[in-house]
C-alpha positions as CSV (number, residue, x, y, z in Angstrom):
1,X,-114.3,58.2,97.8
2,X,-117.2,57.4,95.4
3,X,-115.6,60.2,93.1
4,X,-112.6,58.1,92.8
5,X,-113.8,54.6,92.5
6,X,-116.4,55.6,89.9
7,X,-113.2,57.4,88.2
8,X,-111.6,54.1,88.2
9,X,-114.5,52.1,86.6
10,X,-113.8,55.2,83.8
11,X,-110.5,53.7,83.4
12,X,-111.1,49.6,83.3
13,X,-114.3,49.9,80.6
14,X,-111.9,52.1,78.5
15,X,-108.7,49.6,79.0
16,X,-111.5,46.7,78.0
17,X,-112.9,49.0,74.9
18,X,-109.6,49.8,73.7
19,X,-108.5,45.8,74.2
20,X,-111.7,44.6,72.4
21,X,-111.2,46.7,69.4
22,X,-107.6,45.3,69.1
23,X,-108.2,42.2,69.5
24,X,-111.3,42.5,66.7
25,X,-108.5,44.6,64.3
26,X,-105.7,41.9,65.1
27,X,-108.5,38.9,63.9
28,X,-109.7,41.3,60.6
29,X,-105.6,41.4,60.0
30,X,-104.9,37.9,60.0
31,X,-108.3,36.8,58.4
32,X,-106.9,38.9,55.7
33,X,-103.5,37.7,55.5
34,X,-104.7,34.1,55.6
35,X,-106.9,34.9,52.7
36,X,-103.9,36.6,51.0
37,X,-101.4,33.2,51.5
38,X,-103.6,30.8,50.2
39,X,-102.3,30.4,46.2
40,X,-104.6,29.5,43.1
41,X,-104.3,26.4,42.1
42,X,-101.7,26.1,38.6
43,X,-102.9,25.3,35.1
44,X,-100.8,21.9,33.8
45,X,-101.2,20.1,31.0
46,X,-101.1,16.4,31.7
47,X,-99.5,13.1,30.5
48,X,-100.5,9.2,31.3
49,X,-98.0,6.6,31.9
50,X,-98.3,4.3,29.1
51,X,-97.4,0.5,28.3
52,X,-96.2,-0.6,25.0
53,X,-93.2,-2.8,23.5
54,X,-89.9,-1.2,23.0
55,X,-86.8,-1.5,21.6
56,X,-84.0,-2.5,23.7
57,X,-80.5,-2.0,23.7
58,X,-77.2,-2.3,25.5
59,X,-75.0,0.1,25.1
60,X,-71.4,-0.2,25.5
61,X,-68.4,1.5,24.2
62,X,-65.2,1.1,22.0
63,X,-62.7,3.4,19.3
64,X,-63.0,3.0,15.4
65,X,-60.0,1.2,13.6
66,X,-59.2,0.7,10.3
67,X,-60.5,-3.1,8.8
68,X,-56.9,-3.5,7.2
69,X,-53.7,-1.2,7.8
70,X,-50.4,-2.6,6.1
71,X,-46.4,-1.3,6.2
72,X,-45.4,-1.8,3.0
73,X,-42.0,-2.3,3.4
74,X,-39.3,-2.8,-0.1
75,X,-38.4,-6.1,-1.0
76,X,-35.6,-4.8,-2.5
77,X,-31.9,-2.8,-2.1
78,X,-31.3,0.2,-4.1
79,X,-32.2,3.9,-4.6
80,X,-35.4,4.8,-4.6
81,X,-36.3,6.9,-7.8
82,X,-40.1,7.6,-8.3
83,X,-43.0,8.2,-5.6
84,X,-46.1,8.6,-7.1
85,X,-48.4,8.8,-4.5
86,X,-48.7,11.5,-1.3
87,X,-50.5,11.5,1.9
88,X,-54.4,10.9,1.8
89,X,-54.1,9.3,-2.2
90,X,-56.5,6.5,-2.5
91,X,-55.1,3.5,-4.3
92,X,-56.4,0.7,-6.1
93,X,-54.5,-2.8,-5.4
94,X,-51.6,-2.7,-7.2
95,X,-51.0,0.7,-7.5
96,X,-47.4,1.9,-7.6
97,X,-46.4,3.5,-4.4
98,X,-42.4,3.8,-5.4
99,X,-39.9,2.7,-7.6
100,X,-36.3,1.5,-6.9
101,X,-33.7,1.5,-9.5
102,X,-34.0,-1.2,-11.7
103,X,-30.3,-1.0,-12.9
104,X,-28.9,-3.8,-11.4
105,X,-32.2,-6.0,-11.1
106,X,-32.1,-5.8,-15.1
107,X,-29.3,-6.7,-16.2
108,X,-29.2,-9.6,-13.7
109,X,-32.1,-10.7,-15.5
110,X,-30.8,-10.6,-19.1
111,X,-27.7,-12.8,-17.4
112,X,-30.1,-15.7,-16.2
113,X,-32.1,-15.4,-19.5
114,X,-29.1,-15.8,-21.8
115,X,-28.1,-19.0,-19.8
116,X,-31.2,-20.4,-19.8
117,X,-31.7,-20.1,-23.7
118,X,-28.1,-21.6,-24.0
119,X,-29.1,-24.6,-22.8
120,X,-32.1,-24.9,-24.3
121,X,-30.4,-24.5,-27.6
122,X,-28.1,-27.1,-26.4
123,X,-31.1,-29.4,-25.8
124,X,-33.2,-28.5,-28.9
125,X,-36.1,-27.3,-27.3
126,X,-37.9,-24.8,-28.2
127,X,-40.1,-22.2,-25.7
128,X,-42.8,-23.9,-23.9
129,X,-41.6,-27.2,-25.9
130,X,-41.3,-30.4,-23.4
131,X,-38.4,-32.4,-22.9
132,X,-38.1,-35.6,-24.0
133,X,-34.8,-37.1,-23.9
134,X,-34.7,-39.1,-27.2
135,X,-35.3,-36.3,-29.1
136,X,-31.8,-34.2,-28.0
137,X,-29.6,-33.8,-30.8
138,X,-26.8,-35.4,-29.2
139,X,-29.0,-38.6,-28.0
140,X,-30.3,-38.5,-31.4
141,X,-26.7,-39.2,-33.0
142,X,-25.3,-41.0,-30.9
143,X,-28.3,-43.6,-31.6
144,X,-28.0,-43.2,-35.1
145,X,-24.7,-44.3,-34.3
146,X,-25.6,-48.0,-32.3
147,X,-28.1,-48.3,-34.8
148,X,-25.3,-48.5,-37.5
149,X,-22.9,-50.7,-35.3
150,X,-25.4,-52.9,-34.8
151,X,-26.5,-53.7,-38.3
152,X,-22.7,-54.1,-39.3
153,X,-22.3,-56.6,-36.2
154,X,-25.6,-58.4,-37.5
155,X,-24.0,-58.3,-41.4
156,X,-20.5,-59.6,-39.8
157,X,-22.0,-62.3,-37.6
158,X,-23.7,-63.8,-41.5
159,X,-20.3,-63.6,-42.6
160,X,-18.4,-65.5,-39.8
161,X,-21.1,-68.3,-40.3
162,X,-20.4,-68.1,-43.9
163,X,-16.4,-68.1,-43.3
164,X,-16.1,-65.3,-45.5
165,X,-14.5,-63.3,-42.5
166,X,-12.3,-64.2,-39.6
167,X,-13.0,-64.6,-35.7
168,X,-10.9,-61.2,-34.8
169,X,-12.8,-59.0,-37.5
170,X,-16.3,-60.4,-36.0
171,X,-14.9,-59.8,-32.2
172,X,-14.0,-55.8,-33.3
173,X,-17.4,-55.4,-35.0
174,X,-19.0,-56.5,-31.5
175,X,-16.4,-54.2,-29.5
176,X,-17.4,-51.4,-31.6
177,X,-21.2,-52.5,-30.9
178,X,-20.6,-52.1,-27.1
179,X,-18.7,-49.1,-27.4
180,X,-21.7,-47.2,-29.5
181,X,-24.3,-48.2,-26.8
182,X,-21.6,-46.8,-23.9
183,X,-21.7,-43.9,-26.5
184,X,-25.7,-43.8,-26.4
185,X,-26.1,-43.9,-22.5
186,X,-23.4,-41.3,-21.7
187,X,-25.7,-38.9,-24.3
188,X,-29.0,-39.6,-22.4
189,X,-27.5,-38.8,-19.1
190,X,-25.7,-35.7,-20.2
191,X,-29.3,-35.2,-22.0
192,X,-30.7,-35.2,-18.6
193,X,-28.0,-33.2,-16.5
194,X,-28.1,-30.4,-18.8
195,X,-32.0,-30.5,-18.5
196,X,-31.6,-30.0,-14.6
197,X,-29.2,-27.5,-15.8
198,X,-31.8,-25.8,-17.8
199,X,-34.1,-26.3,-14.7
200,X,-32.1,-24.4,-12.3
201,X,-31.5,-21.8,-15.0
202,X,-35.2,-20.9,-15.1
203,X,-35.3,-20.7,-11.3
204,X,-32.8,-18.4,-11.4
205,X,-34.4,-16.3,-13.8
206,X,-37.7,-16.2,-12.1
207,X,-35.9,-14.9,-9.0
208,X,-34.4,-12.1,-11.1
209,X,-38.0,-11.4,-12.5
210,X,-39.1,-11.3,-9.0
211,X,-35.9,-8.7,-8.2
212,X,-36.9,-7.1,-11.2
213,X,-40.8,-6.8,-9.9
214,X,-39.5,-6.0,-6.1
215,X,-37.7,-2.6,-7.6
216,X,-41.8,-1.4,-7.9
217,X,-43.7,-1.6,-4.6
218,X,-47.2,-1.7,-4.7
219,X,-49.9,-1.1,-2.7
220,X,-51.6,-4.7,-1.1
221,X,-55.0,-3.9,-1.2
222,X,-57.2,-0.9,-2.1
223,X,-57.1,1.9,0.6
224,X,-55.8,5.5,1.3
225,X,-51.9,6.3,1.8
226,X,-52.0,7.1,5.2
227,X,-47.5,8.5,5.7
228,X,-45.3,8.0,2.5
229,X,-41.8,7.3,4.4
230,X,-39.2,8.0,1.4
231,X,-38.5,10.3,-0.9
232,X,-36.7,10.1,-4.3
233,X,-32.7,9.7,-3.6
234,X,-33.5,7.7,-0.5
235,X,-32.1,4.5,-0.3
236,X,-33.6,1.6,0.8
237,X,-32.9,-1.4,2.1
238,X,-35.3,-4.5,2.1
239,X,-37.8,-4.3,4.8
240,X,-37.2,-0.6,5.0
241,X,-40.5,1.0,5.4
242,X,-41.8,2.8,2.1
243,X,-45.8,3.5,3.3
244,X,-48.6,3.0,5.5
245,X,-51.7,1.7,3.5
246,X,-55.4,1.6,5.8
247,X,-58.6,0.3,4.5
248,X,-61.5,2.3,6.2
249,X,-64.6,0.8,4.5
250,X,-66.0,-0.9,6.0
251,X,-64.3,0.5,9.5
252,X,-64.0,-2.2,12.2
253,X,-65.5,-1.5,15.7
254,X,-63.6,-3.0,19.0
255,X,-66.3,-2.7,21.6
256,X,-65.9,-3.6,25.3
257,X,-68.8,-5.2,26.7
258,X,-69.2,-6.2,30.6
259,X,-69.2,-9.2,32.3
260,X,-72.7,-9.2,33.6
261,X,-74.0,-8.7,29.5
262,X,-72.0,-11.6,28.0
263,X,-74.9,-13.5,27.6
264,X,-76.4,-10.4,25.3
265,X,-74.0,-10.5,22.9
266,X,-74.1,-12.9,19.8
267,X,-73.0,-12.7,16.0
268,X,-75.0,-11.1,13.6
269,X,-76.9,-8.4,16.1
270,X,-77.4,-4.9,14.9
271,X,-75.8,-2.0,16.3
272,X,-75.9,1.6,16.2
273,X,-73.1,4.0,16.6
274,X,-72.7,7.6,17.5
275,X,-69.3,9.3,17.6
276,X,-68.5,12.7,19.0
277,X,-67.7,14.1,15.8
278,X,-71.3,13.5,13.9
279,X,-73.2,14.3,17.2
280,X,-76.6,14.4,15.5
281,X,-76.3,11.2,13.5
282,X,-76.6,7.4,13.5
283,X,-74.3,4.8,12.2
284,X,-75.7,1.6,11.4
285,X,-72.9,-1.8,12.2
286,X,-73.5,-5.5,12.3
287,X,-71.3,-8.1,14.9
288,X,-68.8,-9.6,13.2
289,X,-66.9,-11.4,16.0
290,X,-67.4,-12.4,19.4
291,X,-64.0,-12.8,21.7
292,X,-64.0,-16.8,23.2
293,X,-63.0,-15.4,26.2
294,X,-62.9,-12.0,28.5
295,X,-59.9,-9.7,28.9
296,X,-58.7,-10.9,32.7
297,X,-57.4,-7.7,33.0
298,X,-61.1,-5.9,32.8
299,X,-63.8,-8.8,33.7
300,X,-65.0,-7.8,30.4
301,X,-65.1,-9.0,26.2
302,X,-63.9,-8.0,23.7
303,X,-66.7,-7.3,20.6
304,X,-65.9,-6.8,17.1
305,X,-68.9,-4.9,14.7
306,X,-68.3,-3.8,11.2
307,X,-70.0,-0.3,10.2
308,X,-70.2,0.6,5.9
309,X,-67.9,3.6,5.2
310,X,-68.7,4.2,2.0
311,X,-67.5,8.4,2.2
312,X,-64.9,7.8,4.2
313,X,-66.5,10.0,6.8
314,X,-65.8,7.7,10.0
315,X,-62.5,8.0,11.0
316,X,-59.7,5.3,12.9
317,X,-59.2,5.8,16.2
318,X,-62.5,7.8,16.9
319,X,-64.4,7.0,20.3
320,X,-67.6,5.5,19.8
321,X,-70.8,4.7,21.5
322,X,-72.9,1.7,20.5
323,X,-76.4,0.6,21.1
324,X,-76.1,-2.8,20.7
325,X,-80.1,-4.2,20.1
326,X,-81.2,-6.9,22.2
327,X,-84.3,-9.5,22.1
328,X,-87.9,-8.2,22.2
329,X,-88.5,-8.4,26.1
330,X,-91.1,-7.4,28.3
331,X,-93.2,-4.2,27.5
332,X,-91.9,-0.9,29.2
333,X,-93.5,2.2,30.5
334,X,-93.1,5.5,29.0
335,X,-93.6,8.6,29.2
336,X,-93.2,11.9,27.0
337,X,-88.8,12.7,28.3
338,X,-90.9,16.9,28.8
339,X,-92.6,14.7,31.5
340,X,-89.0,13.7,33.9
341,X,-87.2,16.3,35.0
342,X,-83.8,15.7,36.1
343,X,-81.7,17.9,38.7
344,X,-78.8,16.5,40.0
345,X,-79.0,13.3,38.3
346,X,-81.8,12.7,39.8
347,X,-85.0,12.7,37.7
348,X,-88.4,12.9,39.4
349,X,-92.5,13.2,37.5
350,X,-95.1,15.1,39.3
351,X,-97.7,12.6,39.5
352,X,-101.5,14.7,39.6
353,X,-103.9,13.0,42.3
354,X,-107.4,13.3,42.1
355,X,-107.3,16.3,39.7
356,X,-106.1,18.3,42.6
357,X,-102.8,18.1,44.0
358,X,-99.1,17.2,43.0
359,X,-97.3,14.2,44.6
360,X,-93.5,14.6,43.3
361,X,-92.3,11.1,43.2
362,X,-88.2,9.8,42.5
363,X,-88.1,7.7,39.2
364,X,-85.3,5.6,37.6
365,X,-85.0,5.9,33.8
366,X,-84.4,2.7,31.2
367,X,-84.3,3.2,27.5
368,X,-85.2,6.2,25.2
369,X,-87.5,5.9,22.3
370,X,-88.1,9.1,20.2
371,X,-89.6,11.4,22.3
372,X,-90.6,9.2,25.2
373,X,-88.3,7.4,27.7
374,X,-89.1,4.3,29.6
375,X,-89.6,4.5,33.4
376,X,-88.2,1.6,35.1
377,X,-89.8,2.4,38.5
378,X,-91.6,5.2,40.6
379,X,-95.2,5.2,38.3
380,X,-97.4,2.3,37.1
381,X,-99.6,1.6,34.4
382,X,-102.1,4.6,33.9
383,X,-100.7,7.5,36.7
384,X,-101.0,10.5,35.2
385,X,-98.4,13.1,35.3
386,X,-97.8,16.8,34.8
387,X,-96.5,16.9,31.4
388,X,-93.9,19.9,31.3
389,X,-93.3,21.0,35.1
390,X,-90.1,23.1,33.9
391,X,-89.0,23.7,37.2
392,X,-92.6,25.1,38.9
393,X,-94.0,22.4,40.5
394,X,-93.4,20.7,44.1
395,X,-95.1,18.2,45.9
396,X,-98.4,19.1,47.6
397,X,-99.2,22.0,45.1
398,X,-101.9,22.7,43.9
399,X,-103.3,22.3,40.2
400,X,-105.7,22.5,37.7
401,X,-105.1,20.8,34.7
402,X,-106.3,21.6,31.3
């Protein structure tokens, strides 16, 4: 019996050997795993939230559109014989985008000439000469003519008193007295009618001149052909369509700006465009007109700017994104844009506390200046932030800056 309980005292000191050199390689194990987990801390260089005056700017959007576009129609009928111009030709006002046969418009004109020089013969005047009715050859005789009845009725009249002539000879002197001033009066008037005559004539030959100037259409203003619609052979009618003439410089800029920013909006302001196709460039504009009241349709106005052109380079019908600038306003903070980083569209900063740890923190973004952007809320004056985090960085780890 005392064989087999000390046997069994054997067993239970080996069971608690074996257990307590477990339990001492389980603690050794886990000391070292906990000493493995813990990480060094990360080298970051850092950036401080800063307070200065920006710029600021509302940005809205709109489409490019020529400042002038005209459809220069024919003013009159006939066969078109000449186009001098193509597609994409720029044009000075007044050049000659077609010609229409001039045939008919010609010799319409030499008609009305030749009628108005017949009755300016008629009249006696001569070009650019003014009328004066006393001086028409016709007036002009027919008062040389009462003159002369006149001075025989005066003579006769002596010669009655003198009873060298009888009563009927002095009575046919008079009647021939009154008939020569009838004589005189009928010649001014017809003097006169054939001087509305000659009136009308000249109307009627500046409205074949004008025929005769309507057979060459011109362009309105200086531009680029934008279509050329006829051909020579085609024949045209007036108001048929002969081109399309746009004026891109400057190029006019219809911008839609919201309800809520009415108020921001006023004649003069500056803007700056950027269009898809010059990604990497600024175009400067200036406000020429502000709508009087908003599109009820959108809620929203309707904002003209004007943007120099002077290459040609902007193009009608283009979309366009404008930074409208606004009034010097309250000062912003920024930060260095390597500083936010945005997932999501969400941006966060990774604001360092006590030279030790990271505290990630949601931000909300305002404008952009250069290389910094303002940060509207999430950080105040003076935090200081890890200043490229490029994905490494979470809240509660670790860091070192340098």
């Amino acid at each position: 019996m005392r064989t087999a309980s000390f046997r069994l005292r054997l067993v239970h000191v080996a069971a608690l050997a074996t257990l307590s050199l477990g339990t001492a390689a389980c603690s050794s194990g886990n000391a070292t795993v906990s000493a493995e987990a813990k990480p060094e801390p990360i080298a970051i260089t850092t950036a401080t939230v800063e307070e200065t005056a920006i710029d600021r700017f509302l940005r809205v959007t709109g489409s490019l559109a020529a400042d002038e576009q005209a459809e220069v129609s024919a003013e009159a009928t006939g066969r078109i014989v000449e186009t001098p111009v193509e597609r994409g030709t720029r044009v000075a006002q007044g050049t000659v985008l077609a010609r229409i046969s001039a045939t008919e418009a010609a010799a319409q004109l030499d008609e009305a000439e030749a009628n108005a020089a017949q009755i300016a013969a008629r009249l006696g005047l001569m070009p650019d000469q003014p009328f004066e009715v006393k001086r028409v050859p016709d007036v002009m005789n027919a008062k040389a003519s009462l003159d002369f009845a006149e001075a025989e009725f005066a003579r006769m009249q002596s010669l009655l008193e003198q009873k060298v002539v009888s009563r009927s000879e002095f009575d046919q002197r008079r009647t021939q007295v009154e008939a020569a001033r009838q004589q005189y009066q009928m010649a001014e008037n017809a003097a006169q009618q054939s001087y509305r005559s000659l009136q009308a004539a000249r109307a009627r030959v500046s409205l074949a001149r004008k025929s005769m100037a309507d057979t060459t259409v011109r362009a309105p203003f200086a531009g680029l052909v934008a279509e050329r619609l006829v051909s020579a052979g085609d024949y045209v009618t007036r108001g048929t369509k002969v081109a399309t003439i746009v004026r891109i410089d400057p190029m006019r800029v219809e911008l839609t700006v919201p309800e809520q920013s009415v108020s921001l909006i006023r004649v003069g302001q500056q803007v700056k465009l950027t269009v898809d196709a010059y990604p990497n460039e600024v175009f400067d504009a200036t406000v020429r007109f502000v709508s009087p009241a908003l599109r009820a349709d959108q809620r929203a106005l309707t904002v003209e700017a004007v943007a120099p052109n002077p290459g040609g380079r902007l193009k009608p019908g283009l979309f366009a994104t404008a930074s409208i600038q606004q009034a010097a306003g309250p000062a912003a903070l920024l930060l260095p844009t390597s500083a936010v980083e945005t997932i999501s569209g969400t941006s966060r900063v990774y604001v360092v506390k006590n030279n030790t740890t990271i505290e990630e923190r949601i931000v909300t973004l305002g404008e952009r200046t250069g290389d910094r952007v303002e940060i509207t809320s999430g950080v105040q004056k003076g935090d200081v932030v890890a200043a490229e985090p490029r994905g490494r960085l979470t809240d509660g780890l670790a860091v070192r800056t340098r």
